[in-house]
N, C-alpha and C positions, 0 to 999 in steps of 0.2 A: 637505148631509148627506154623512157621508164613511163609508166601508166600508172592514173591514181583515179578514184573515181569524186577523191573530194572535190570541195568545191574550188571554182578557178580564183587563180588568188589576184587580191585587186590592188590595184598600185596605190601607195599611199599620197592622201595630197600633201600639196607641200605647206609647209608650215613657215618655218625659220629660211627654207631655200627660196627661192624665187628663179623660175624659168620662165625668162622672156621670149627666149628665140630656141630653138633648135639645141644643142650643144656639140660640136663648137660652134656660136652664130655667124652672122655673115660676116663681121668686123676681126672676128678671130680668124674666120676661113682667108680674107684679104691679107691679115699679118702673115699669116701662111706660106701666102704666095712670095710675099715679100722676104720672110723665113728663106725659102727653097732657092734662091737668087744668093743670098750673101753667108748662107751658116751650113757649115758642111755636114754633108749626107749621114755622117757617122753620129751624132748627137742627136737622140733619139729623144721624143716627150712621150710621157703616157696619155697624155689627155692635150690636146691643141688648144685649150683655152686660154688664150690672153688675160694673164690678171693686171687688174689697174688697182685693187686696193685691195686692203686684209687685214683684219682684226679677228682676236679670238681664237675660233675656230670655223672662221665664214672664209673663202676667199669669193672677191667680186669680181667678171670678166668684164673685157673691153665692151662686149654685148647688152652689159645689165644684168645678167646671171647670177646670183650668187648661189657657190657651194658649200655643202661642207665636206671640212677638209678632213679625211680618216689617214691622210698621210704625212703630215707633219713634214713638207719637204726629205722626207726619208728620215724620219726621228729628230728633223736639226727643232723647228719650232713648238719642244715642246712645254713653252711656257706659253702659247700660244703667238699668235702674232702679233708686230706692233706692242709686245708688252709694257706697260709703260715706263716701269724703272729701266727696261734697257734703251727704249727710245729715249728717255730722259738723259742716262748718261753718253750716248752715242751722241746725242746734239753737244753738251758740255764737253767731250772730248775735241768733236770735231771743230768747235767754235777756238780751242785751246792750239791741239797741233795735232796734225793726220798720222807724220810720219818723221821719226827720225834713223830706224834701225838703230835697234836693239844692241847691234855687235856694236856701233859707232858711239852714238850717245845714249846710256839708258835711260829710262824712266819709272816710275813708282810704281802703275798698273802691271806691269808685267810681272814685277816681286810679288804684289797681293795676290796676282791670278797662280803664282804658283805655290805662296803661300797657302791659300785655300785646297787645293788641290792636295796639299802635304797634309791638311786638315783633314779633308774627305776621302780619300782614298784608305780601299782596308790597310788593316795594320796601322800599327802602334810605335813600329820602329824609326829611326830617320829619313827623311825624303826630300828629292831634290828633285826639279821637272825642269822642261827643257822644253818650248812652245814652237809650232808649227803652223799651217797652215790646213792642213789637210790629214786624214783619216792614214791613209796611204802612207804621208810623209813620217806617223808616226809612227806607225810598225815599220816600216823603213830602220827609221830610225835606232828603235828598239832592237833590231836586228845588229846594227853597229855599234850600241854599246853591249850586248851581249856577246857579242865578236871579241871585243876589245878585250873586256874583264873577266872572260874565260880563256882565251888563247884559244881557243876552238872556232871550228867554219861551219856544223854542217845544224841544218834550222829545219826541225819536225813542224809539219801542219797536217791538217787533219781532210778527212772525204768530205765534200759538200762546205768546203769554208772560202768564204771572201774575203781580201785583206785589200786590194786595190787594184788601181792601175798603172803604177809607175813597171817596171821592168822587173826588178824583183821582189812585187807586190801579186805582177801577173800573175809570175812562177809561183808563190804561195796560194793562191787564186786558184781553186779546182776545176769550174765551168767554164769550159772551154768557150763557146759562142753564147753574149756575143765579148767577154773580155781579153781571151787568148787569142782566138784565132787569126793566124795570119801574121800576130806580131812577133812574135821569135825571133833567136833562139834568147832563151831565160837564163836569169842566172842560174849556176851551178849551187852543189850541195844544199838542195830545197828537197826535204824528202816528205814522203805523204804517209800516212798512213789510217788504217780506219779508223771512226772517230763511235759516239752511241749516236744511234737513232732507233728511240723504243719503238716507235711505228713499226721499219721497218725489220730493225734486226731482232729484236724481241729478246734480248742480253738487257741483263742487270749492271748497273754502271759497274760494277770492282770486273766484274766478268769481262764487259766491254772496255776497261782499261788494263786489263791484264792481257784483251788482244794485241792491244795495242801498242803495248811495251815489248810484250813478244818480237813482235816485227819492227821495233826501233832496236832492241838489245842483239837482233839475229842478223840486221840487214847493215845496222849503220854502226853501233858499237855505243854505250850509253857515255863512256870515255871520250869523245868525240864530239858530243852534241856539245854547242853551243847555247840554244834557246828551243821550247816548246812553246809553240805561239799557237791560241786558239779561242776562241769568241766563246763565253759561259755560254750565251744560244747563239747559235748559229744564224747568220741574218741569213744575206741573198743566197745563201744555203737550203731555208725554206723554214727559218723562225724553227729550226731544232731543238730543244731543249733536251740535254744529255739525261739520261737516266740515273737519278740520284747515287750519288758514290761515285760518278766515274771523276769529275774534276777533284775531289779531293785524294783521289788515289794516283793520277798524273801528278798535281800538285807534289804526293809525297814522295814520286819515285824522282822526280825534277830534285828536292831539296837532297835525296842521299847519295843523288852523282853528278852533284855539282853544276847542276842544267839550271841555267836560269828561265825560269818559267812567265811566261808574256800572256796576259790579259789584255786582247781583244775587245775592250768594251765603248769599243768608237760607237754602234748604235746601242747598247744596253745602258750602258751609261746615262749620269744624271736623271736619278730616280725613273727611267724609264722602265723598269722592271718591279717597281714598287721597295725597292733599297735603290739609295744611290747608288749601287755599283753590283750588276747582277753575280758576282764571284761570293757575295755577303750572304746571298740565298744558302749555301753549306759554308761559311765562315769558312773562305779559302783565304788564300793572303797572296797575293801573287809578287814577285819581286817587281816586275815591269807592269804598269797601265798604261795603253794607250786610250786615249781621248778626243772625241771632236763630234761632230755634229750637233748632240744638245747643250753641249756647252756654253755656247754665244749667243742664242735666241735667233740664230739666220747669219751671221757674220762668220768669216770664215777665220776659225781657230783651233786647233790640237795641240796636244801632247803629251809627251812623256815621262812620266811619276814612277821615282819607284826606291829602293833602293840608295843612301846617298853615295856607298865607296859602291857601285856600280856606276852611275848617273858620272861620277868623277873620275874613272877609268881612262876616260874618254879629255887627252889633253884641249888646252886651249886652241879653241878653232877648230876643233872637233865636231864642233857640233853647231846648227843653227842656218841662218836662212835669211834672206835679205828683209822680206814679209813678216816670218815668223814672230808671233805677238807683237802685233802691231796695235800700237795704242788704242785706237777706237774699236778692232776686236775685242782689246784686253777687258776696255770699258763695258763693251755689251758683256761678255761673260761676270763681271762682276753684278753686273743688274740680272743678268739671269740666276744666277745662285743666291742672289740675295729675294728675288722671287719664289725661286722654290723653298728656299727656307722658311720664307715669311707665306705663302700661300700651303704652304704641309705637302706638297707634288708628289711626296711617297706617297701618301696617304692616297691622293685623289688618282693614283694609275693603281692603288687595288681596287678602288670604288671601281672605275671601270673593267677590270677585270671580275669582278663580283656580279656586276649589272652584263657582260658581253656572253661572258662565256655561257652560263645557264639557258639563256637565247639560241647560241651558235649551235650548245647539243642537241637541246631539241629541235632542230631543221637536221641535224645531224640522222635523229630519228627517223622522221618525217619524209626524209629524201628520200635516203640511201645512196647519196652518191658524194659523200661524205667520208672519209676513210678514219678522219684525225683531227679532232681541236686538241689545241695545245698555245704551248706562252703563258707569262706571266704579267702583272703588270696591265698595261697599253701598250703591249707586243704582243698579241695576239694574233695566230693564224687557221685557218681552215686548210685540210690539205682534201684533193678532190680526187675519183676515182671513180671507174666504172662499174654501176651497181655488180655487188658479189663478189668484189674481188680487190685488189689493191693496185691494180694499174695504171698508171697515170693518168688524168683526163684532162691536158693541157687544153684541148679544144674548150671544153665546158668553162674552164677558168678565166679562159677570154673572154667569152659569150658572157659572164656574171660580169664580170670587170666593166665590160662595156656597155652594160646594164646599169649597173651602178651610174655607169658617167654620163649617162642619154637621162637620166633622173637629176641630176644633179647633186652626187655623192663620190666625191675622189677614192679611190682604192686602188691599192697596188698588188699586183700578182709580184711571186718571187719565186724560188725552188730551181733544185737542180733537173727535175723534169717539167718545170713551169706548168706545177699543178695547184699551187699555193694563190689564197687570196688572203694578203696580210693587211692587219688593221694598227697603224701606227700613229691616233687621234694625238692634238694636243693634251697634255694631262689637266688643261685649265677646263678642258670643254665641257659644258653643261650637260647634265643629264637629260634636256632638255633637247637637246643637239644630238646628244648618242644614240639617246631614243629613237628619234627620226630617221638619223641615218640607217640605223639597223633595220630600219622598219623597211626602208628602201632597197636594204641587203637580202635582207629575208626574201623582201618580194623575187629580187634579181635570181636567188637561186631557187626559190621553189619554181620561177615560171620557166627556166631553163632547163630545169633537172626532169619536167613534162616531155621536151625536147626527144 
């Protein structure tokens, strides 16, 4: 418990929010009920608010509530929502044809969407992509053209990383509850090893990748590895950012033994770190991207870029998915990259990170129960602890969370000790908007950190 003798801090009114009712109100608590009947126990929401519409960076509840949104459906809306070139091409797809698959009969969108992607993605060399549906299915995937085109089995991931939830997404998947637990057994030849976190380990990136080759060249054999797959920041990890030097020193031990090296960048990706593609922050080049969440504006699309005699390793039929770039996905990610290029989106996630973080230290200050700001970009996180020390304060982190959400301001907790409040705002969102909400953040954790 922490004591202050300033003054009590006062909740800010609302401006651009509007709270009608309670959060979540009676019409949301109703859907609820009706939830807890037909949708299983396991699919969890952070916030029970029924949205009926959303634009920007507002969402509105079945209640008349409106929010703002600091989480971007988990980085997917970061052109904002309803943006309009994607709504615009998502009706002219849909008006056209939903669906033919891709492996059956092609169509135009899916060649531009990988076109583009052979455009943006780092490196300069040839590239060929291969579209999914899912975050998951494209490190998956990655995984089996790295397989392929090395004649190797065995795939490095790192402490504190996310990759999914298929099977062996899990097994790459560190945090055990709630993505592991109970589902087993995983596949084989998945090995872990430490990854940086300046927070905690207080190693310089070359230091922190030379542990880390250590224990792959001791334990697995560099001759062996097929792929090093790892997120430039670490998401449901806790918004990580490695200590400068360590990806480019993986990066180079990967190119001189033959390791195809896999980028991670399902949530960093699409300017959401202030470069399209967080690997560009130390001009890494990775041979494998994967891709998905901001890519579509909200539709579900991924994949994987990289390499073309890799990506072709992998014979016909190899590869692909019945879903997998489906037209009217293809179309929203064309309206979304054609948005971030025409609206500057790099540009506007360092403006928020320039406006966030200078705010986040000084409560940093002020608190004391603050251990760590970090992120780049509109991936920004707070890590939380108990005054004097570094130990995890998951308690505290819920208490701000749900402060946050009883104001009317989305926020998501992450971390492998669920001590992290991560800020992942549309990059469209007005300063006008970020303002506000922070103000309502600010408030959440000074009046908690009393507590």
């Amino acid at each position: 418990m922490t004591t202050s003798t300033a003054a009590e801090p006062q909740a800010p009114a609302p401006r651009q929010r509007r709270l009608q009712t309670e959060i979540p109100g009676p019409v949301s608590r109703a859907l609820q009920e009706r939830r807890a009947n037909a949708v299983a126990a396991g699919v969890a929401s952070t916030l029970p608010a029924y949205i009926t519409s959303a634009s920007g960076g507002l969402l509105t509840d079945a209640d008349g509530n409106v929010l703002i949104d600091f989480g971007s459906g988990i980085a997917v809306t970061s052109v904002g929502h309803s943006a309009p070139e994607v709504v615009d091409r998502v009706r002219e797809q849909a008006a056209l044809f939903t669906h033919t698959c891709f492996m059956v009969t092609p169509y135009e969108g899916y060649v531009e969407v990988c076109e583009a992607l052979a455009e943006l993605t780092p490196g300069d060399h040839a590239k060929k992509s291969v579209l999914f549906n899912s975050g998951a299915e494209a490190v998956e995937n990655a995984v089996k053209i790295a397989r392929t085109a090395t004649g190797r089995q065995a795939v490095v991931v790192f402490d504190h990383a996310y990759h999914g939830r298929t099977n062996l997404t899990m097994g790459m998947t560190a945090k055990s509850v709630p993505y592991k637990h109970g589902f087993g057994p995983f596949a084989p030849e998945v090995y872990r090893v430490p990854g940086s976190y300046p927070y905690r380990d207080g190693l310089a990136g070359p230091e922190a990748a030379r542990q880390a080759i250590d224990r792959i060249e001791k334990q697995i054999g560099g001759d062996q590895v097929a792929a090093v797959v790892l997120e430039p920041i670490q998401g449901e990890g806790g918004f990580i950012e490695p200590a400068p030097g360590f990806l480019p020193a993986i990066s180079s031990w990967c190119k001189a033994n033959g390791v195809v090296f896999v980028a991670d960048e399902v949530q960093t990706g699409f300017c959401r770190t202030g470069n399209w593609f967080a690997s560009q922050h130390e001009d890494v080049v990775p041979d494998l991207v994967c891709t998905a969440k901001g890519i579509a504006g909200g539709l579900p699309l991924a994949a994987v870029t990289g390499r073309a005699a890799l990506l072709d390793a992998v014979g016909p039929g190899g590869l692909g998915g019945t879903y997998g770039g489906n037209p009217i996905a293809c179309a929203a990610a064309l309206g979304a990259i054609e948005t971030m290029r025409n609206d500057g989106l790099t540009g506007s996630a360092k403006r928020i990170e320039e406006l966030v973080l200078p705010r986040l230290r000084a409560l940093a200050e002020e608190t004391g129960v603050i251990g760590d700001i970090r992120g780049r970009g509109a991936m920004l996180a707070a890590e939380f602890v108990k005054p004097g020390t570094n130990e995890p304060d998951a308690d505290l982190t819920k208490r701000i969370a749900a402060a946050c959400h009883a104001q009317g301001v989305v926020v998501l907790t992450c971390g492998t000790y669920g001590n992290i409040v991560r800020l992942l705002p549309p990059l469209s969102l007005s300063n006008e908007l970020l303002d506000e909400g922070l103000a309502v953040l600010e408030y959440a954790i000074a009046t908690e950190a009393r507590k």
